[in-house]
N, C-alpha and C positions, 0 to 999 in steps of 0.2 A: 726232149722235143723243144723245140726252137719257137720262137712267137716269131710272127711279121715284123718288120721294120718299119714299124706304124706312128710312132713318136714316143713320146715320155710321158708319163701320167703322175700326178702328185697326191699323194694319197697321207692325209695326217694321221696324227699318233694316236685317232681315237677309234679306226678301224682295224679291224682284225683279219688277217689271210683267210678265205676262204674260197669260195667257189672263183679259181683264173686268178688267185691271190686277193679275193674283195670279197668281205662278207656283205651281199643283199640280202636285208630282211632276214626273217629270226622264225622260230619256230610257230609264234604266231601264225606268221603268214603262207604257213606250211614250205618254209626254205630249208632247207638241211644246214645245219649249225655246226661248227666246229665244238667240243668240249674239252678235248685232253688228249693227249697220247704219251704213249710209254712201249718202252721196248727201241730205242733207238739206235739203229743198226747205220753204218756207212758215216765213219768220221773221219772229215775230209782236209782237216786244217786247226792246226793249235796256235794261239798266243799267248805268252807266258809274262807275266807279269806278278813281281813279288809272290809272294804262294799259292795264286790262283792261273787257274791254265781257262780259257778262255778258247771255247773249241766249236768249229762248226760242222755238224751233223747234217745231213743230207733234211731233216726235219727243222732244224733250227739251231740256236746259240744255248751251248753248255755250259755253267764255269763249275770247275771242279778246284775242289780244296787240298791243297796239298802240302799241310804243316804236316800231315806221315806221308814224307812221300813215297812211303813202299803203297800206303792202302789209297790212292784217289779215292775219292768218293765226290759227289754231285752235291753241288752247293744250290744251286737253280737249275732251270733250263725254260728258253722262251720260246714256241713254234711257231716257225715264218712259212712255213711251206717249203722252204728250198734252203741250203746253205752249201756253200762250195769254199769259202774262206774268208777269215776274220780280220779284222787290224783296228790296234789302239790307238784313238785320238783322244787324249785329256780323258774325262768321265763318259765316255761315249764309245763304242764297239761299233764297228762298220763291218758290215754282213753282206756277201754279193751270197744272195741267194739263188744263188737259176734264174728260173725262168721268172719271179717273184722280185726282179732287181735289184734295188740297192734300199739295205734294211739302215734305218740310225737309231740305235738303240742306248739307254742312259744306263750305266752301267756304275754309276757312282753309290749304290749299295747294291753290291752283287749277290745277296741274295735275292732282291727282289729287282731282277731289270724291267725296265719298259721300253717299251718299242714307243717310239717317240716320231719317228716316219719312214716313209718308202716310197722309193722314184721307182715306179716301173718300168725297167729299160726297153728298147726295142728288141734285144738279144735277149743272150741269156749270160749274166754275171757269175763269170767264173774264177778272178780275183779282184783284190782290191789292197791297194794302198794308200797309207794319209800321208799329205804334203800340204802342211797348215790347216788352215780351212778347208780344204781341196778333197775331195776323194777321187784316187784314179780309178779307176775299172776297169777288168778286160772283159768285155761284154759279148768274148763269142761273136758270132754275127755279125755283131752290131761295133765292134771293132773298138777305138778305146775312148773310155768318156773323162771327162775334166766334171764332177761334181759339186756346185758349192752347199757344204752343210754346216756354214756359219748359223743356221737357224736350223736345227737338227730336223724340227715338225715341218719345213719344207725344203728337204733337198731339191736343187736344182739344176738340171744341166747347164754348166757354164763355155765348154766347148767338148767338141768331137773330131775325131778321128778316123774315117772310115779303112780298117787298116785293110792290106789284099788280104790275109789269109783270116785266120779266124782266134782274136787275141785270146788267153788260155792263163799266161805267165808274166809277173811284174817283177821287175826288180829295182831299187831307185841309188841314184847316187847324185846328189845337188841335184842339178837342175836337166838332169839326166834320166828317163827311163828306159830301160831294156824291157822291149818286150815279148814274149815269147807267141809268135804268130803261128800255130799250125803251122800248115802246110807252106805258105810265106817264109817260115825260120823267122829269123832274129831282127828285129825292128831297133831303132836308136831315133828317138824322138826328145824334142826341146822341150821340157813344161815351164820354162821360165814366166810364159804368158797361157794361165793355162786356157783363154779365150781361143787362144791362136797355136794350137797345138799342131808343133814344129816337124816333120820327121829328116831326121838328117844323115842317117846312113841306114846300112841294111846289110843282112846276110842270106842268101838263101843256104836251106840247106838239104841234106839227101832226105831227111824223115820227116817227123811230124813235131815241130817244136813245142813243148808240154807245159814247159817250167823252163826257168830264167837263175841264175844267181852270180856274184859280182864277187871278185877277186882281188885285187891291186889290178891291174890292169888289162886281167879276163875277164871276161865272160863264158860262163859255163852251162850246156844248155844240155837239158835233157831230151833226146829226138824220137821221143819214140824207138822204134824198131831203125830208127838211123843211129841208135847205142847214144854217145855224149858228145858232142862237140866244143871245143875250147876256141875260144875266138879272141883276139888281141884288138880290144878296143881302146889301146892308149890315142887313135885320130877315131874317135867316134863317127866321122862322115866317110872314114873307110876302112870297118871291121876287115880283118884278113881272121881267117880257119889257119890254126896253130897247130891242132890235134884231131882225129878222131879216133873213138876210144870205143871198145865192145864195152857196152852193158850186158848185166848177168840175166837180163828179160827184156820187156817193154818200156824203157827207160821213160820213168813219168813225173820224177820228183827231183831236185837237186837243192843240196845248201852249201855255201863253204864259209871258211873264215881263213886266216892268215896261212893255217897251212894243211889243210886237209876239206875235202871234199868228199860229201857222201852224198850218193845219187841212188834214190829210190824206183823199185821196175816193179811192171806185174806182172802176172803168169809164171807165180813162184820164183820171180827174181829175186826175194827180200831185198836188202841193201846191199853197198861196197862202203868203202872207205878206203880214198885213195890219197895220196903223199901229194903234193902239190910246191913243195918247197922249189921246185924245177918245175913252173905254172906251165910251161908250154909242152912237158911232156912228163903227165903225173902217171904214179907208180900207185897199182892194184897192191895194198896192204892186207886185205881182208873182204871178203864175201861171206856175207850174214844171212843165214837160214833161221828162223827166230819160231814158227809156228808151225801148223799142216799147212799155212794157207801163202806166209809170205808175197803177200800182195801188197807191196810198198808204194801206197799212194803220195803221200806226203812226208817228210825228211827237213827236221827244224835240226840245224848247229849251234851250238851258244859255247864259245870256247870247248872246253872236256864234256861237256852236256849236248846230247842230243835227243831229239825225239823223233818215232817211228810211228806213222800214222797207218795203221793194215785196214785195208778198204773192208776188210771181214772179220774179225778178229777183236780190234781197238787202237785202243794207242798205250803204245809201251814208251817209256820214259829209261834214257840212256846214260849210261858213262862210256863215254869212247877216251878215258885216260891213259888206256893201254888199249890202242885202236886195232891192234891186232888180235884183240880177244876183247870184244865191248862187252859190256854184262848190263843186263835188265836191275836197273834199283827198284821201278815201278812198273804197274799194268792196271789200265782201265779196261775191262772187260766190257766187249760188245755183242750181242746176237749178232749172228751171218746173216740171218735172215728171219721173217716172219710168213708163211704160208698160209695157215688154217687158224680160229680159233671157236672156240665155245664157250657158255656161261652158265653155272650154278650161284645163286643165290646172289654175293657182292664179288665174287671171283670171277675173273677170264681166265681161259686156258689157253697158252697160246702154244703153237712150235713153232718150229723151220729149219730149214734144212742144218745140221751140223750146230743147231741153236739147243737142242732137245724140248725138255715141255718147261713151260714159264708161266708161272702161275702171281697173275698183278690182284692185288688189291682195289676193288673200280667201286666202292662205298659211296667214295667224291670223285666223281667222273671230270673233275677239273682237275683233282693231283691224283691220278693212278697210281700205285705203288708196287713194285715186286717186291713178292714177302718170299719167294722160293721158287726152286727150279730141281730139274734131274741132268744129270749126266747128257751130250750129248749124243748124237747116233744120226747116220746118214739115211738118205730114201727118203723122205718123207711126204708124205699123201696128205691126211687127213686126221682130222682129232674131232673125238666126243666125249660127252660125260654121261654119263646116268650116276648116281645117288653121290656114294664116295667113290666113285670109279673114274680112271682116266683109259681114253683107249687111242690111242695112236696107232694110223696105219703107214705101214713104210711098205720098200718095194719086195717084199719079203713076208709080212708078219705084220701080226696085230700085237701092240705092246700097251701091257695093261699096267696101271697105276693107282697102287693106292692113296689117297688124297686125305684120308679123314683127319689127317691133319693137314692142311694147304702148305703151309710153310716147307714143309719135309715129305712129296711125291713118293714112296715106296714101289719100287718096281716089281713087279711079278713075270711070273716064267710068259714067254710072248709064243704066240700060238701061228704056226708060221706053215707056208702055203706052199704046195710042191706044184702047183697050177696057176696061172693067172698072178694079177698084181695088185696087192689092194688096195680099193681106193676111200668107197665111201663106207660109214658102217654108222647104223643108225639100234635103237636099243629102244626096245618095249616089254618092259618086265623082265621076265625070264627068258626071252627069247631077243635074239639080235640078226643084222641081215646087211650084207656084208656084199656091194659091187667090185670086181675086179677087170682091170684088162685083160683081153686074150682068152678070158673065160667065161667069165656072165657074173654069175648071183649065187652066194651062199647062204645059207640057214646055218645060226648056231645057237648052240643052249647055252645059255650064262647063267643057272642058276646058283653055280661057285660063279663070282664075276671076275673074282685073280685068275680064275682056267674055264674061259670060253672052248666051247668043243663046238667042231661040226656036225651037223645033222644032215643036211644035204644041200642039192646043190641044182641050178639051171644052166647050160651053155648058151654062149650067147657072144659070137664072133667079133673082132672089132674092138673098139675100146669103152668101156662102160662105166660112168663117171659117177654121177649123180644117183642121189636116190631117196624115197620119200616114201612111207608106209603110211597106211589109213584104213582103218576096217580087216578088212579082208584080204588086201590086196597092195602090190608092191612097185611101186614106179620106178623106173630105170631111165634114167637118161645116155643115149647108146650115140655118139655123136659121127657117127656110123650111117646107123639103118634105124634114129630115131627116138621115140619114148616109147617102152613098154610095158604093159600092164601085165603083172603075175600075182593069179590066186595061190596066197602062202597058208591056206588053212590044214594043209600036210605039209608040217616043215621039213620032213623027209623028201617028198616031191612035190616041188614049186612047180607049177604050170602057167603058161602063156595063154594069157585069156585073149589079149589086144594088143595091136601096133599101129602108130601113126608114124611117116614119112615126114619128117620136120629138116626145113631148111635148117643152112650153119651147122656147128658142131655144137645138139646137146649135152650141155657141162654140167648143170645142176637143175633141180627141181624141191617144184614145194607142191605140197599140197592141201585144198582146204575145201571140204565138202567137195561138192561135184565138179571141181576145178580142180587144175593143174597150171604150175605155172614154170616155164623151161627157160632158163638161161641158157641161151644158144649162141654162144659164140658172135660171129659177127653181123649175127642176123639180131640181136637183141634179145627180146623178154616175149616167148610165144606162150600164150595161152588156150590151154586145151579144154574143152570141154568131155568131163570122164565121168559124165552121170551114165553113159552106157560102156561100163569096164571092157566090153569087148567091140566097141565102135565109136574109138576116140576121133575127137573133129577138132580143128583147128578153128578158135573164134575170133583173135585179134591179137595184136601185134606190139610191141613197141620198140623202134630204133636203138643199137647199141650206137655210142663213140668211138669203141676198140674194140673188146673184146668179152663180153658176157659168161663169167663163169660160174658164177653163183647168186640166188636168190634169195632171200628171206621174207616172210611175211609180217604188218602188224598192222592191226586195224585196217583202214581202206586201202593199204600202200602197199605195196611191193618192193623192196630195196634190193640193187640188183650190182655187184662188184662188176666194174665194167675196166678190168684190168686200167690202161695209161688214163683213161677217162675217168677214173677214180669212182665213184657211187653215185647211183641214180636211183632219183624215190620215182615211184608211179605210182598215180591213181587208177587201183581198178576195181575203181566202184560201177563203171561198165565193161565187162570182161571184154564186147567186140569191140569197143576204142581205148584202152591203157592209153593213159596221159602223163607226158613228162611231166613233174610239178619244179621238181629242182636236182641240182647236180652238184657234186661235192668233189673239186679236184683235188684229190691225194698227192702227194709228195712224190709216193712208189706207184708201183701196178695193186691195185686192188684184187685181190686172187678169192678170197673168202668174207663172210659175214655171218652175226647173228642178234639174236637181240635180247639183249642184258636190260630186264625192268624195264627203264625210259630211254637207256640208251641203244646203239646200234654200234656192235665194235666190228673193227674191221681189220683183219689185215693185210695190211698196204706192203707187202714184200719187204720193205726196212723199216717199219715199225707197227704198232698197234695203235689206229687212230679210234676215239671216241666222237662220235655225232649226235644229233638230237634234229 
C-alpha cells in the first residue's frame, strides 16, 4: 500500500517503528507495543561485504555471517517494519523500507546494529543507493529523492524528482543514474547537483521497468512481462533499444558485470545467464530452476559469485564459473509464509503454507528464537496445541505432532476428511471439535491424541471458519449465514440450538461468559450477546481497517488480526460501544493471533511478530 504524497517526516534514532512506522506511547498508556519477531520470510536484497551479507527482509536488516559459507547463519537482525533493499555507506547500512522510508542504521559492530534514523518518504522506498553523503531512492510514487545523511539521526531530503512512472530500479555510474521507472521504462538523470536533480534522456519501453543494471556502455533493464530490454546508453540524452530479449517469467531482477548477465523472473522463472561478450545481442547460456518455487526476485553478480534472492524460499549464494551449470555453495533458508500460530508455556507454534510447523523459543519476547521445525506440506488452515500435542489443519486433514520434545516435532498418522475442508479445531480434554468448509462441524475423540477419531458430525452449508467452545455449547463462525450456536453434549449428534444473521464474512470467534465476540471480515469486531444459546442478539460493534479474521481475548481487550491493517486492541469493557484503544501496523497481513503470557503473537503472513 502506498502513503499520500504528504511530505517528509524526520524521525531520530531513539524511536522505534510501530504503529504507520512510529511508536506512540507504550504499554502504560494501553498502546500496543512492538517486542520481537521471528520467522522472517520475503528477502528482498543482499549486500555483501567481506563475510558478512547484509540483507533486507520484508521486516527489516539481516547480516548473516559467512566465514562457512556453505552454512549462513544470522549474526543480528534489526526490525523496521518494511525493507525492499540495502546499500553500504562507511559504518552505516541504508534501508529503503516501504512504506516506512528511508532507514540509517550503524552497522560498525554488526552484531549489534542501531537504527540511528528514518525519513519518512512520501512513497514508498523500493531501492536505494549511496553517492557520498547522498542517499538516492526510488521512492515508488514518490519518484526519486537526493537524501543527505551526513548526520545519520537526521536524514534529509536534499532534492527530488517527480519521475512519470513509478521509480522501482537504481543503477549508478559517476554522475549518472539509471533509473528503472515502471511503467515510464528507463530514466537517465544528472545527480552531479543532487539539489537540482537533472533528468536528461529517457526510454520508454513495452513493460513494466523493475530493476536497472549497467554494462560498458548498456543498460540492461528487466521489463516485467515486456521480458529484458538492452539499451545503448554511450549519448545518455538519447538511449536507443539495441535488443529485446524473452525472459523465462516476469522479468524482475538483473545484474551484469564484464561479460555475462543474469536476469532474475517470477512465476517460476528462476534465473538465466546470458553471454553478453556481443552487449548488443546476448546469447541464452543457461535457465536456472533451483527450487518448487523459483521466484527470482533479486539477482546480485560479483565476477564468478552470484547471488539468488527467491521471494519464497531464501537466498542461495552462487558459483556461476561454469555458467552453464551454476552450483549452489550456500542457502539461507526462509519460511514461504506464516498463516496461523498458538502457545504453550514459552513456546509459539507457528506454520504456513509450504513453511510446515515452526516451533520459536518466545522466554525473551525481545529475541525469539527457533529451536526446531517439521518437514514441510501444503494446504494449510490452522494450528492448535493441547498438552504435548500439535494439530495442524490442511485442506485435507488433520496432522498431528508430537512436541514433547519442542526442538524435534514427531509426526503422527493425520486423520484426513473425505468431506469438507478443515479449518478450525479447538481441543478440550478428550474430546476435540473441528469446523470445515462445505460441510459444517465435527466431533472427535482424542483420547489417543497421535489418532484423533471421529465421532460425529453437523452440516452446515457455506464456508465455516471460526470457532469457539464454552460449556455446553459450540460457536461457529459461518461467513455465510452467520454465528451458530450447537449444543455438543452428544458428541455423536451436535444440534443447532441458535443463529444470528451477522453482517461481513464471520472468520473467527471467541468466547467468554455470556458473550461472544466475531471477527467479521470487513465489518470488524461484532459482539453478540449468547446469554440466551437459542436467541443470539447482536450488541455493539467495532470498525475493521481491512479485513477482520481472527479475535483473541485478554483482560478488558479484544485483539483482533485485521489483515493489511495489521492488529487492533479494543476495549470491551462495554459490550454495546467496543472502543478502538490502539492499532499496530504489521509489515504483512495479519491472518492469526493468540496470547502467549504477556505477549500477543501474531502472524503477519511473512513473519511472526511479538506485541505487548
Amino acid at each position: 500500500m502506498f502513503k499520500s504524497k504528504s511530505g517528509a517526516r524526520i524521525l531520530s534514532a531513539l524511536i522505534l517503528f510501530s504503529v504507520g512506522g512510529l511508536a506512540r506511547g507504550g504499554p502504560e498508556d494501553g498502546r500496543l507495543t512492538f517486542l520481537g519477531s521471528s520467522l522472517w520470510t520475503k528477502a528482498h536484497d543482499v549486500e555483501i561485504r567481506g563475510e558478512l551479507a547484509y540483507c533486507a527482509f520484508l521486516d527489516g536488516l539481516m547480516i548473516l555471517d559467512l566465514s562457512d559459507p556453505r552454512n549462513p547463519e544470522t549474526l543480528s537482525q534489526l526490525y523496521l517494519g518494511g525493507g525492499f533493499a540495502v546499500a553500504l555507506a562507511g559504518n552505516h547500512a541504508l534501508v529503503a523500507a516501504a512504506d516506512k522510508g528511508l532507514a540509517v542504521i550503524d552497522v560498525s559492530d554488526p552484531k549489534a546494529p542501531i537504527l540511528k534514523g528514518v525519513l519518512d518518504t512520501a512513497g514508498e522506498a523500493r531501492d536505494v543507493a549511496a553517492y557520498g553523503s547522498i542517499a538516492l531512492v526510488a521512492d515508488g510514487p514518490g519518484g526519486l529523492l537526493a537524501v543527505d545523511v551526513a548526520n545519520p539521526a537526521a536524514p534529509k531530503v536534499a532534492g527530488s524528482w517527480d519521475s512519470p512512472g513509478e521509480a522501482t530500479g537504481i543503477a549508478l555510474r559517476e554522475r549518472s543514474l539509471f533509473l528503472a521507472d515502471g511503467s515510464a521504462g528507463l530514466q537517465i538523470v544528472d545527480i552531479a547537483d543532487p539539489a537540482r536533480l537533472a533528468p536528461v534522456g529517457a526510454l520508454d519501453t513495452d513493460g513494466t521497468a523493475e530493476s536497472v543494471a549497467l554494462s560498458g556502455n548498456y543498460a540492461y533493464i528487466a521489463d516485467g512481462s515486456g521480458g529484458i530490454k538492452v539499451v545503448d546508453v554511450t549519448s545518455p540524452a538519447a538511449p536507443k533499444l539495441a535488443a529485446s530479449l524473452v525472459a523465462s517469467g516476469y522479468a524482475h531482477s538483473v545484474a551484469a558485470n564484464e561479460k555475462l548477465l543474469c536476469v532474475g523472473s517470477l512465476y517460476d522463472g528462476g534465473y538465466q545467464i546470458f553471454d553478453i561478450s556481443r552487449p548488443d545481442s546476448p546469447a541464452v547460456v543457461s535457465t536456472n530452476k533451483y527450487t518448487m518455487y523459483n521466484e527470482g526476485w533479486r539477482v546480485i553478480l560479483r565476477e564468478n559469485r552470484g547471488i539468488v534472492v527467491d521471494y519464497f524460499s531464501g537466498i542461495f549464494f552462487m558459483d556461476f564459473a561454469d555458467s552453464r551449470k551454476p552450483t549452489v555453495t550456500g542457502f539461507f533458508p526462509a519460511p514461504s509464509s506464516i498463516v496461523a500460530v498458538c502457545g504453550r508455556d514459552r513456546y509459539a507454534f507457528a506454520v504456513g503454507e509450504l513453511s510446515g510447523v515452526l516451533v520459536v523459543d518466545a522466554v525473551d519476547p525481545a529475541r525469539p528464537n527457533l529451536v526446531g521445525g517439521t518437514s514441510i506440506f501444503r494446504g494449510v488452515q490452522n494450528i492448535a496445541v493441547n498438552g504435548n500435542f500439535i494439530y495442524v489443519t490442511d485442506r485435507w486433514s488433520i496432522r498431528v505432532f508430537d512436541a514433547t520434545d519442542p526442538a524435534k516435532p514427531k509426526p503422527g498418522k493425520p486423520l484426513t476428511f473425505a468431506e469438507g475442508i478443515p479449518r478450525t479445531l479447538v481441543v478440550r480434554g478428550n474430546s476435540a471439535y473441528l469446523t470445515a468448509d462445505n460441510f459444517g462441524f465435527y466431533t472427535l475423540d482424542v483420547t489417543d491424541p497421535a489418532a484423533p477419531r471421529v465421532v460425529g458430525s453437523f452440516r452446515l452449508s457455506g464456508f465455516t471458519y471460526g470457532l469457539a467452545v464454552s460449556g455446553d455449547n459450540a460457536f461457529l463462525a459461518n461467513s455465510d449465514t452467520g454465528l451458530h450456536v450447537l449444543d455438543v453434549r452428544k458428541p455423536e449428534a451436535p444440534a443447532e440450538i441458535g443463529v444470528v444473521k451477522l453482517a461481513g464474512e464471520p472468520s473467527g470467534v471467541a468466547v467468554r461468559g455470556q458473550l461472544a465476540y466475531i471477527a467479521s471480515g470487513t465489518d470488524g469486531l461484532i459482539v453478540v450477546d449468547i446469554g440466551r444459546p437459542d436467541a443470539p442478539r447482536i450488541l455493539g460493534t467495532a470498525a475493521s481497517g481491512d479485513y477482520s479474521s481472527a479475535v483473541v481475548l485478554d483482560g478488558h481487550f479484544a485483539y483482533v488480526a485485521d489483515g493489511l491493517a495489521g492488529v487492533k486492541k479494543i476495549d470491551i469493557s462495554d459490550p454495546n460501544s467496543p472502543r478502538l484503544v490502539s492499532s499496530y501496523d504489521t509489515p504483512g497481513e495479519a491472518q492469526n493471533l493468540c496470547v502467549l503470557g504477556k505477549s500477543i503473537l501474531v502472524a503477519d503472513t511473512y513473519s511472526l511478530i511479538l506485541l505487548k
